[in-house]
Structure formats: C-alpha cells, structure tokens
PLY file of the C-alpha trace (Angstrom):
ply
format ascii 1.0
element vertex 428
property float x
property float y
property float z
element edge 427
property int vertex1
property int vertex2
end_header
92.78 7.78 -21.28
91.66 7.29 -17.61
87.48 7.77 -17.11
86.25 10.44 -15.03
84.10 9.33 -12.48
80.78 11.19 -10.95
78.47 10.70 -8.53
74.75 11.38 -8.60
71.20 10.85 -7.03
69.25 9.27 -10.33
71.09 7.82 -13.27
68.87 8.27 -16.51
69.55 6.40 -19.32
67.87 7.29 -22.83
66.41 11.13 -23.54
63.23 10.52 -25.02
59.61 11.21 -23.77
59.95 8.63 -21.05
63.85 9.41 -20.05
63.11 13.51 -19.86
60.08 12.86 -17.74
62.36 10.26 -15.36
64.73 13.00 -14.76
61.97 15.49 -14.58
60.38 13.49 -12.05
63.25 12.82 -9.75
65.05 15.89 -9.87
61.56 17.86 -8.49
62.22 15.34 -5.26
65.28 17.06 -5.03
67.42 14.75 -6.16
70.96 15.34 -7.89
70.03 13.59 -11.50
71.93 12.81 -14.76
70.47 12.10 -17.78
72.87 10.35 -20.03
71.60 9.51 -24.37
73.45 8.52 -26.93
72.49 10.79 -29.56
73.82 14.43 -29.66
70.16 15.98 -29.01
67.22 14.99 -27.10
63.90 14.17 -28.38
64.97 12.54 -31.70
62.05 10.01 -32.23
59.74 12.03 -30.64
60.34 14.86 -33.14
59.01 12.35 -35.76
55.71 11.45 -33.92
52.51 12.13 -35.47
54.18 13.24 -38.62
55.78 15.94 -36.80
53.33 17.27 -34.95
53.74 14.60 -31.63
50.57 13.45 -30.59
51.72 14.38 -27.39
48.78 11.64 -25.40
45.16 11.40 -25.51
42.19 12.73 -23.73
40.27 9.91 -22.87
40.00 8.22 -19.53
42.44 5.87 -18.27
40.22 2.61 -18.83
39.94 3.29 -22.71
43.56 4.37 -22.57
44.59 1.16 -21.57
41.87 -0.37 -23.49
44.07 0.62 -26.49
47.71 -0.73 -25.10
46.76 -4.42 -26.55
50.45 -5.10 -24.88
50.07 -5.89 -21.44
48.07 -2.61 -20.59
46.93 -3.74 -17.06
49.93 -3.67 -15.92
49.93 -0.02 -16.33
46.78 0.85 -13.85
49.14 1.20 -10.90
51.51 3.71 -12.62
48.37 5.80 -14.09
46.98 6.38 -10.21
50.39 7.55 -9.37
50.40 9.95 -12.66
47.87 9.73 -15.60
47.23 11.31 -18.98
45.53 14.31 -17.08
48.49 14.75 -15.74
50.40 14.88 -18.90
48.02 17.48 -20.59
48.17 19.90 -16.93
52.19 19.41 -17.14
53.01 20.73 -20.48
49.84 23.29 -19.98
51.89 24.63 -17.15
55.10 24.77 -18.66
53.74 27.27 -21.76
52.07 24.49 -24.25
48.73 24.43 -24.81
47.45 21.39 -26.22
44.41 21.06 -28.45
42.35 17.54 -29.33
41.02 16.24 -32.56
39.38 12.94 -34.09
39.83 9.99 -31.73
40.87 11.83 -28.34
44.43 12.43 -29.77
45.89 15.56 -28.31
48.74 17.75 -29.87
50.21 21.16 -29.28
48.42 23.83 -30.55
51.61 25.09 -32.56
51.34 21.85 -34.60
55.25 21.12 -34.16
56.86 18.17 -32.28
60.06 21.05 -31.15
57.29 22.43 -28.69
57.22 19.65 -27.15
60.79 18.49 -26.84
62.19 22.17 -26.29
59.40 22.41 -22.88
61.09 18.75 -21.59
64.36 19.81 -22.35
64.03 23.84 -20.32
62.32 21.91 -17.67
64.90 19.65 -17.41
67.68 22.48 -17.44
65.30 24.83 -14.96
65.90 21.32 -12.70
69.44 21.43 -12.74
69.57 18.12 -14.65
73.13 17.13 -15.30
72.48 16.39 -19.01
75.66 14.13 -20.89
75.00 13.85 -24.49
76.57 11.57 -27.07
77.75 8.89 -24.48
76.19 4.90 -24.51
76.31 3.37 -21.98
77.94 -0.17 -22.24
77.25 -1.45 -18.65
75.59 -1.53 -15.46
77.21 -1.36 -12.06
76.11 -3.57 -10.01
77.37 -5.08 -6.37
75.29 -7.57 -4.06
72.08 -7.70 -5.69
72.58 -3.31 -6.28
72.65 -0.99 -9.34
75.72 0.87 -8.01
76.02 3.37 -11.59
76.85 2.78 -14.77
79.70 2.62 -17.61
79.71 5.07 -20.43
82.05 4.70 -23.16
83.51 7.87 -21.92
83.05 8.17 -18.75
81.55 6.06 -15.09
79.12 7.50 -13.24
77.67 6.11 -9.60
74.45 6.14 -8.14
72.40 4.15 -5.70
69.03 4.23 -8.50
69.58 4.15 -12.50
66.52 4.49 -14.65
66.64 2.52 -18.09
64.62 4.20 -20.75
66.42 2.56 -23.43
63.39 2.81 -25.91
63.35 -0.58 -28.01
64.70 -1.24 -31.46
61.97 0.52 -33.38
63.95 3.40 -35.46
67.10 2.48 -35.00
68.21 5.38 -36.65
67.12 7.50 -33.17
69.16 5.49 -30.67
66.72 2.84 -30.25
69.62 0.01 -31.14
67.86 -2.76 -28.22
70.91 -1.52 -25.65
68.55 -1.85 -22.98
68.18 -5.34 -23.53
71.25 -6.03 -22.85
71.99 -4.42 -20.41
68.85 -5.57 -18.26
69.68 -8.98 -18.78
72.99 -8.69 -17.28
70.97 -7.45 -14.61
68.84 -11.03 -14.27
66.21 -10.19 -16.49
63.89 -11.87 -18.96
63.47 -10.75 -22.31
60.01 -11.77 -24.24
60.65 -12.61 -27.80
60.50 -9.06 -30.13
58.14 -8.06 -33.24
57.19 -5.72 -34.95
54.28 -3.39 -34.10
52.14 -0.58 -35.21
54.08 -1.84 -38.50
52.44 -1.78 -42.38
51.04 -4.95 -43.93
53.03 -6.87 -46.60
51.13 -8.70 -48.86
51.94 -10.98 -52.29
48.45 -10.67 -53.50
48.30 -10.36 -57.02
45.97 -7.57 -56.98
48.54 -5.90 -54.18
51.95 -6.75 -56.33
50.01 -5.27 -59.52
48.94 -2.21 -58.12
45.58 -2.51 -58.80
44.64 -0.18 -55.69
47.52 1.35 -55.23
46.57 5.02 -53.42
43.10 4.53 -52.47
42.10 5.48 -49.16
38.91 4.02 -47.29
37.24 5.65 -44.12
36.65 4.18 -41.61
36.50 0.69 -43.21
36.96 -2.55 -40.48
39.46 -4.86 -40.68
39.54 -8.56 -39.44
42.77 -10.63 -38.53
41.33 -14.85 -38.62
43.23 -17.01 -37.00
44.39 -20.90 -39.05
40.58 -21.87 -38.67
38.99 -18.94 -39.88
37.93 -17.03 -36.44
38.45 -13.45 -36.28
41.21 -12.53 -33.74
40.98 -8.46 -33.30
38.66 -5.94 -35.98
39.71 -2.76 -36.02
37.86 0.37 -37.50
39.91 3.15 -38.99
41.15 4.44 -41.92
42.97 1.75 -44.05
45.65 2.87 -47.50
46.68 0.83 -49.65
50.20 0.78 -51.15
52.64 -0.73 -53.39
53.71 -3.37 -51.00
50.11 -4.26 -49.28
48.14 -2.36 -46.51
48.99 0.89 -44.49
47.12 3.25 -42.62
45.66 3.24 -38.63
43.47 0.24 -39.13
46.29 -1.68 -40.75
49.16 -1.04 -38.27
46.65 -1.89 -35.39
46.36 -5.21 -36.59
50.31 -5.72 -37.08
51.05 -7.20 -33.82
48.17 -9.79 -33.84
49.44 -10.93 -37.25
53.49 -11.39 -36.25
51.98 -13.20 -33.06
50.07 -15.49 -35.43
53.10 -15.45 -38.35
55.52 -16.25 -35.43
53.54 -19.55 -34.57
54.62 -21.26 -38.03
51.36 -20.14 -40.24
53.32 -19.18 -44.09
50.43 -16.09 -44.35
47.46 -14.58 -42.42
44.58 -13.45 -43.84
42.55 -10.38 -42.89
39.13 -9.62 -43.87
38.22 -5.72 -45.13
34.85 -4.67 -44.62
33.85 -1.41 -46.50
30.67 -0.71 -44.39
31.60 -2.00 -40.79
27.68 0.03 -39.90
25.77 -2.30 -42.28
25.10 -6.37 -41.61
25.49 -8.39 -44.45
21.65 -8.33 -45.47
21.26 -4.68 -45.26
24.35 -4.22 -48.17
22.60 -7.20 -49.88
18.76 -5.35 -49.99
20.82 -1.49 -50.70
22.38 -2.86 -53.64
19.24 -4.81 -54.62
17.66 -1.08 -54.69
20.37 0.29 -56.25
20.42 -2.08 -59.04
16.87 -1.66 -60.02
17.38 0.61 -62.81
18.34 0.63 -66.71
21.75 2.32 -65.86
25.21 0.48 -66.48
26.22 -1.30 -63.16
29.19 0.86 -62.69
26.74 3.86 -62.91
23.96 2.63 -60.65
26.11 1.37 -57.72
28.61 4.56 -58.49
27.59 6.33 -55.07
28.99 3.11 -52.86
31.63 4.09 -52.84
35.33 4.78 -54.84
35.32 3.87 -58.59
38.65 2.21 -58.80
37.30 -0.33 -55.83
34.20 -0.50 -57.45
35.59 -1.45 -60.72
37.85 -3.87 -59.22
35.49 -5.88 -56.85
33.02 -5.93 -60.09
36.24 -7.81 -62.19
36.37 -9.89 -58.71
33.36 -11.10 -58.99
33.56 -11.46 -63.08
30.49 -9.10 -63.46
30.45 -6.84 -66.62
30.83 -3.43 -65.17
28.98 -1.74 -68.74
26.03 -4.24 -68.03
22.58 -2.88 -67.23
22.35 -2.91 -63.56
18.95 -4.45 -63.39
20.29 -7.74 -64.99
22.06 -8.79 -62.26
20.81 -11.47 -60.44
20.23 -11.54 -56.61
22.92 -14.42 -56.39
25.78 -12.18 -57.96
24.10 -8.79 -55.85
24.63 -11.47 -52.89
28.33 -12.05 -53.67
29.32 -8.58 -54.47
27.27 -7.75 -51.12
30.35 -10.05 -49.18
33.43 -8.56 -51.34
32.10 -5.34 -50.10
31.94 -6.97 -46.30
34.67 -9.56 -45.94
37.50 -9.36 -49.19
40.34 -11.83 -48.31
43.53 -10.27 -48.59
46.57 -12.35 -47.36
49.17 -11.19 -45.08
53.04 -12.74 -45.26
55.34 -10.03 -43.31
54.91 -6.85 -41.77
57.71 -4.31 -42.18
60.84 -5.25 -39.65
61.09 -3.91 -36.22
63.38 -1.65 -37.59
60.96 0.02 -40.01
57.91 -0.25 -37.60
56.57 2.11 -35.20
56.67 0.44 -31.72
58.35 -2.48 -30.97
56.52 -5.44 -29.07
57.97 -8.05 -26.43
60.88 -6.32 -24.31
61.35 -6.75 -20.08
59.16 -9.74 -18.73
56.50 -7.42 -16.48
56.26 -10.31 -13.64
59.86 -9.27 -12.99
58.93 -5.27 -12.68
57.07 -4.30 -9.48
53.70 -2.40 -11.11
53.84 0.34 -8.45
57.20 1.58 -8.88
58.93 -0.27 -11.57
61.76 -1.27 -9.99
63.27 -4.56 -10.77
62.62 -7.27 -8.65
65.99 -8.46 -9.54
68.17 -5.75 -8.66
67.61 -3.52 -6.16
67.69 0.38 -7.52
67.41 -0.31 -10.68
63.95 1.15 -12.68
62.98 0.29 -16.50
60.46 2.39 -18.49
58.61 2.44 -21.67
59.24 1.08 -24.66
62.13 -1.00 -23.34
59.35 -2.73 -21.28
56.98 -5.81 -22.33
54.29 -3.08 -23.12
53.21 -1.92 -26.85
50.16 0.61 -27.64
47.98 1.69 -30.50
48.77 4.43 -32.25
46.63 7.49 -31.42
48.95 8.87 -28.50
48.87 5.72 -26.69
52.54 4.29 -26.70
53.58 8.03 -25.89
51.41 8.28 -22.80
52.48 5.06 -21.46
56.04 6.76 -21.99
55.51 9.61 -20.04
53.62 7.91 -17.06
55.97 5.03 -16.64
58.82 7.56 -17.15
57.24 9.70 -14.11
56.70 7.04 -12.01
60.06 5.53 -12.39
61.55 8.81 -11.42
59.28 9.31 -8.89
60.25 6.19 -6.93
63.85 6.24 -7.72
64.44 8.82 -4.91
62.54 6.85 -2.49
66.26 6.07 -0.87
66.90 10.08 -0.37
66.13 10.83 2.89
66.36 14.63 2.60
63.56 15.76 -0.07
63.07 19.41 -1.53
59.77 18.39 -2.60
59.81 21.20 -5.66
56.62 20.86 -7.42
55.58 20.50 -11.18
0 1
1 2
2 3
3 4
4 5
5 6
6 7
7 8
8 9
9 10
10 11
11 12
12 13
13 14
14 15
15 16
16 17
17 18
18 19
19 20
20 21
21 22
22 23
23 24
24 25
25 26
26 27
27 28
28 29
29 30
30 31
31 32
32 33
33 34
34 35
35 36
36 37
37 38
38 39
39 40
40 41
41 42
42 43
43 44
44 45
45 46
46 47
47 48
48 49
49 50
50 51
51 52
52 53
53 54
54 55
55 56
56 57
57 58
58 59
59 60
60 61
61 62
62 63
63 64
64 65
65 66
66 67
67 68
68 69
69 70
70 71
71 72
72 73
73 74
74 75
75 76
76 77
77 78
78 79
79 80
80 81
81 82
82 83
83 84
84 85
85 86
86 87
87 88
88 89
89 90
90 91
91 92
92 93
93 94
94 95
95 96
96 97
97 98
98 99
99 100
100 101
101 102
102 103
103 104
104 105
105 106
106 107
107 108
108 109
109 110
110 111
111 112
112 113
113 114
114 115
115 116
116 117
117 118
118 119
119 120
120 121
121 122
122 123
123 124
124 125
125 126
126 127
127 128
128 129
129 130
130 131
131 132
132 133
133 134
134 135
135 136
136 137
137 138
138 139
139 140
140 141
141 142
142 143
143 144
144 145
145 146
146 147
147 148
148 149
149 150
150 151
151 152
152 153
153 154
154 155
155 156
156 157
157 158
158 159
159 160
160 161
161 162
162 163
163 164
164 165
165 166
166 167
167 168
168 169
169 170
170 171
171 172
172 173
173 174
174 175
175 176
176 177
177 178
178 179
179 180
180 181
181 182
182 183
183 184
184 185
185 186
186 187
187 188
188 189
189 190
190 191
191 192
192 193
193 194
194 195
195 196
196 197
197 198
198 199
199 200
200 201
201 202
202 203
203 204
204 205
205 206
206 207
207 208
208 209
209 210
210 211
211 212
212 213
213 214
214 215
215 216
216 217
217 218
218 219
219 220
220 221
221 222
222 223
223 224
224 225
225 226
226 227
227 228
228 229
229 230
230 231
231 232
232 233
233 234
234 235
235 236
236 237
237 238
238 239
239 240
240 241
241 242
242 243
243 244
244 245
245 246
246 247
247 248
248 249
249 250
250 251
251 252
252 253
253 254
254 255
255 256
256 257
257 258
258 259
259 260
260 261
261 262
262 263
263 264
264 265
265 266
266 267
267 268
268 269
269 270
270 271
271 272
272 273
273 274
274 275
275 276
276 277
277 278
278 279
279 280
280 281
281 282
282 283
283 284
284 285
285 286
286 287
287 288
288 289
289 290
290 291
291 292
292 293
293 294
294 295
295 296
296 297
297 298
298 299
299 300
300 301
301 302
302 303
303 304
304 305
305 306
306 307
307 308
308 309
309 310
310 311
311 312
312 313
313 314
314 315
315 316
316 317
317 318
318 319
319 320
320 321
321 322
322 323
323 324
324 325
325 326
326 327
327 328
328 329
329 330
330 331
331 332
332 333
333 334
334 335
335 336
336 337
337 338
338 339
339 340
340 341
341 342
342 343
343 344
344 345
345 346
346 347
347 348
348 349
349 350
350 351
351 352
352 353
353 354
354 355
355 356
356 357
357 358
358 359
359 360
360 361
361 362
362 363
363 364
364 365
365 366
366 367
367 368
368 369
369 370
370 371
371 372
372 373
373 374
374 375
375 376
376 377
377 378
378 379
379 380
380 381
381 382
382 383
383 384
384 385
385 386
386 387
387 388
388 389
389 390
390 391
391 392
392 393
393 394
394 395
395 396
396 397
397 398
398 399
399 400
400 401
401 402
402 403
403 404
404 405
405 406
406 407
407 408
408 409
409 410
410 411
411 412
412 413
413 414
414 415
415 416
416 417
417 418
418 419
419 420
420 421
421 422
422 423
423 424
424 425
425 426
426 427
C-alpha cells in the first residue's frame, strides 16, 4: 500500500500534557499543525496523575518550582519567562477549569477528575483546527542538510519545516512512553544521558522489610536521609513516608529514588537511608522528652505510648532489646539515649528501586548542552524541537514534572513557527 503524504506548519509528536500544549501553542501563531500519538486517545498518562485527579502544576513561584526539578532544573528558567506556572493555572482558568490548591502548593481541578483536564487540551486543540492523527508511531525523522524536513509514520509521511518531539520517556510504558524518542533524536545527532528510574518506590531486603514487620504504617511528615559510601547525607527529604511489603513508598521515599539509582549505578551493592520520626526535634531534645516521659511507674510501652504509632513503637523497643512490659522508670539514660537515635536516624538499606518501567518519571534522556534553553530547538538539526520528559530533566512529585511539561511544551510550540512569516497571532 502506497503512503499518503501531507504537508503541515508544526509536526507534533506524542499527545500528552507537553505534546497538546506544543500544538496548542503553535497553532494560536497561526500555524497549520498536526499532532500525531500512538495511542488511540490523548491524555493517557495524564489521566493517571495524582491518582486521577492530575495535579495539574503548582502554585508556588518559579524559583521553588525549579527548586524541586532536582534534574537539571536551571535549565528551565529561560522557558518559564517565556511561559510559567501562572500561566498554566490562567490557561485552563480560561478555557472553563477552575483549579483549586491544597497541602504543598499542588493545584488540581476543582472537579477532582484528570478527564477535565485532558477533555479542555483536547477542545482547545480541536477549536485550533489541529490536524489530530491517532494510533500512528512514528518510525523516523526526515531530515535533509542539517533539516527536520517531516516525519515517517507507519501509515502514513507527513512534511514540515519544524517537528516537535514530545515523546515522553519510558516511564509507563503501558501509555506510549516505549523510549521512541530516543531513537529517533539520536538519528538526529543527539546524546542520550544514561536512564533510571525516578520518583520510583524503595526496595529493600531488610529483614524487618521482607517480614513485614511494618507493613501499612504511615508516618507524617517524617525526614528521610540518602548517605553516600562514607556515611554523608546526600539529599533529606520531609514528607510522608509508607511502608510496604517490598520496602519504602510514599512522597518522601520516591523523592529520594533518583539520588539512590545515581549512587546504586556507581557500583555500591545497597544504599542506606536514614528515617527520622521527628525531623522538628535535635537529637537532645528527643533524648530529655523521653527522659520525662519515662519518669513514671507505667510499662514502657504505656509511658512513651503518645510518641507516636504502637506497632513502630513496639518494634524500635525489640530494636533496641528493651522489654516493652518493663516499668518505664527503669530504663537507664544510656538505653533512653539509643532509643532517642532509632527514633532520629534508623538504618534501613536500599538495593533497587522499582524499574523505569514501574516508576513515575524517568531520569537521564536528551543531553541539555545540545538543546538551546530559549527555544528548545536542537542545536543539531535545524527545526527540530524536544520537550519534556523525553528531555534530560526529571521533577519531584507535587505537580512539578507536569509543569515542566506544559512550559517546555509551550515554548517549543511557540518557537517552532518562528520560520512562518505570515502570523494570525490568535490568542490564548
């Protein structure tokens, strides 16, 4: 069967967050775009963010924003002057979805459903006069002298003098993101930075962890410490911290997953993290509470009952091979001491996180010092624009890796149709 060819403005490759708001972008220049995914509908992984809900970006200023992109996040303050999380919020206000914020600055539609969100990307695409070409992968790029010239579906080619490549990475396969961008933007000259998992659960073979012992419990805003081979902390991180059958999961836990594969991918068999139950309290000021809590005829389980949960409790007393029926008052201030530094700095060790595959964002992607920061275009082929995930940029979670979606998406877009010479200027 011969290919049908067609002939565009913008070529957009990938339809999530950062693909729609590429197309979105360049088609209010007034440019003739296509936007060209794999799957059959739009949207697919961002339906699944924030357990359904899509924490759609966050409200706090661009500094702290970037703060929280551990990956590469200054490379990001050129695209955020150009279009910033402010300007996320006022876009999807304007297009009939009011957002609302809760703990931590995260903002999410006030219906509470990820469809809002992907239904008012996918009308404003249509109100645009997007060409949209579902269930099509592209297999290659066209390129001629240095030039994207279009690109090679499986079904059909399509030309144009800018493509945008918003590929996603290989987190969640299952959603399209199968690393296709990869390829393809090394047969365009690029560098790719090794891959690992990120925003990914904690795998542990601790006894205590392959036993169950804590199995379910769920600590507050507890810190967590990643050490380094000589014992110096790399990154702490306060959140909320679960654990589960297989180790440690929860905000605090998948903010320290990239820091750890770094450190795992450097040779070292396990890396231990450090919990700390009352991040607010020094070492000394546990030491003299539990001293005051101790003074009394009660069993120790009893007296230091209102630290916190019972099965923790009960556990870090076996820990530190104190009788938990015991009077409190006949503990001495050397074992007070050591419980004091289970309840400040337990050892648990780290071997894997889960796979890229199982893991929220994926890390590494498109060497940045190849990407011009303003526009990001490739310095290596003229025309040709990469965004998001597919990029050597990984967030927090907390609306982070989503914003950076939708700004480098935006920009992208924006500066694709920098070659039109005849603009409609439509605005948002």
């Amino acid at each position: 069967m011969t290919k049908t060819e067609k002939n565009f403005d913008v070529l957009v490759v990938g339809g999530g967050p950062s693909g729609m708001m590429a197309a979105i972008s360049a088609a209010q220049q007034g440019a003739r775009v296509a936007l060209i995914d794999k799957n059959k509908k739009v949207g697919k992984k961002l339906l699944m963010t924030g357990g359904g809900r899509c924490n759609v970006t966050n409200a706090r200023s661009v500094d702290e924003i970037l703060s929280n992109v551990p990956g590469n996040g200054r490379f990001l303050y050129s695209a955020f002057s150009q279009f910033s999380n402010l300007d996320i919020i006022d876009f999807f206000e304007r297009n009939g979805v009011p957002l609302k914020e809760e703990d931590h600055g995260r903002m999410f539609p006030v219906t509470n459903k990820s469809k809002t969100i992907v239904d008012a990307l996918f009308n404003k695409l249509l109100s645009l006069h997007v060409s949209y070409f579902p269930n099509q992968a592209v297999t290659d790029l066209l390129l001629e002298d240095g030039k994207v010239q279009g690109v090679v579906t499986d079904q059909e080619t399509f030309h144009a003098p800018s493509v945008v490549l918003s590929t996603g990475g290989r987190a969640y396969p299952s959603t399209g993101s199968t690393g296709d961008g990869y390829r393809l933007a090394r047969t365009a000259g690029h560098t790719i930075s090794p891959l690992y998992a990120t925003e990914s659960a904690l795998l542990s073979d601790d006894s205590f962890i392959q036993n169950k012992s804590l199995q379910g419990i769920s600590l507050r805003e507890v810190q967590l410490s990643v050490l380094n081979g000589k014992g110096k902390t790399v990154i702490a991180h306060q959140h909320d911290l679960l654990f589960t059958h297989f180790g440690l999961s929860g905000p605090a836990a998948l903010r320290c997953s990239s820091f750890i594969n770094q450190l795992l991918s450097k040779g070292q068999a396990s890396v231990t993290v450090h919990l700390d139950q009352f991040p607010d309290q020094s070492l000394a000021q546990l030491t003299d509470k539990l001293t005051k809590l101790s003074a009394t005829d009660k069993s120790v389980k009893n007296a230091l009952a209102p630290l916190t949960q019972e099965r923790i409790l009960l556990f870090l007393l076996a820990f530190n091979k104190i009788e938990s029926n015991l009077p409190a008052k006949s503990l001495s201030p050397q074992q007070l001491q050591h419980l004091a530094e289970s309840f400040k700095a337990f050892p648990i060790n780290i071997q894997h996180t889960f796979p890229i595959e199982k893991s929220f964002v994926t890390g590494g992607g498109v060497t940045l010092k190849e990407i011009n920061p303003k526009t990001l275009e490739s310095k290596k082929t003229a025309g040709l624009f990469m965004t998001g995930e597919l990029l050597d940029i990984n967030g927090y979670t907390g609306g982070y890796n989503i914003t950076c979606a939708f700004v480098t998406g935006y920009v992208a877009g924006l500066h694709a149709t920098d070659q039109i010479s005849e603009l409609r200027g439509l605005s948002v």
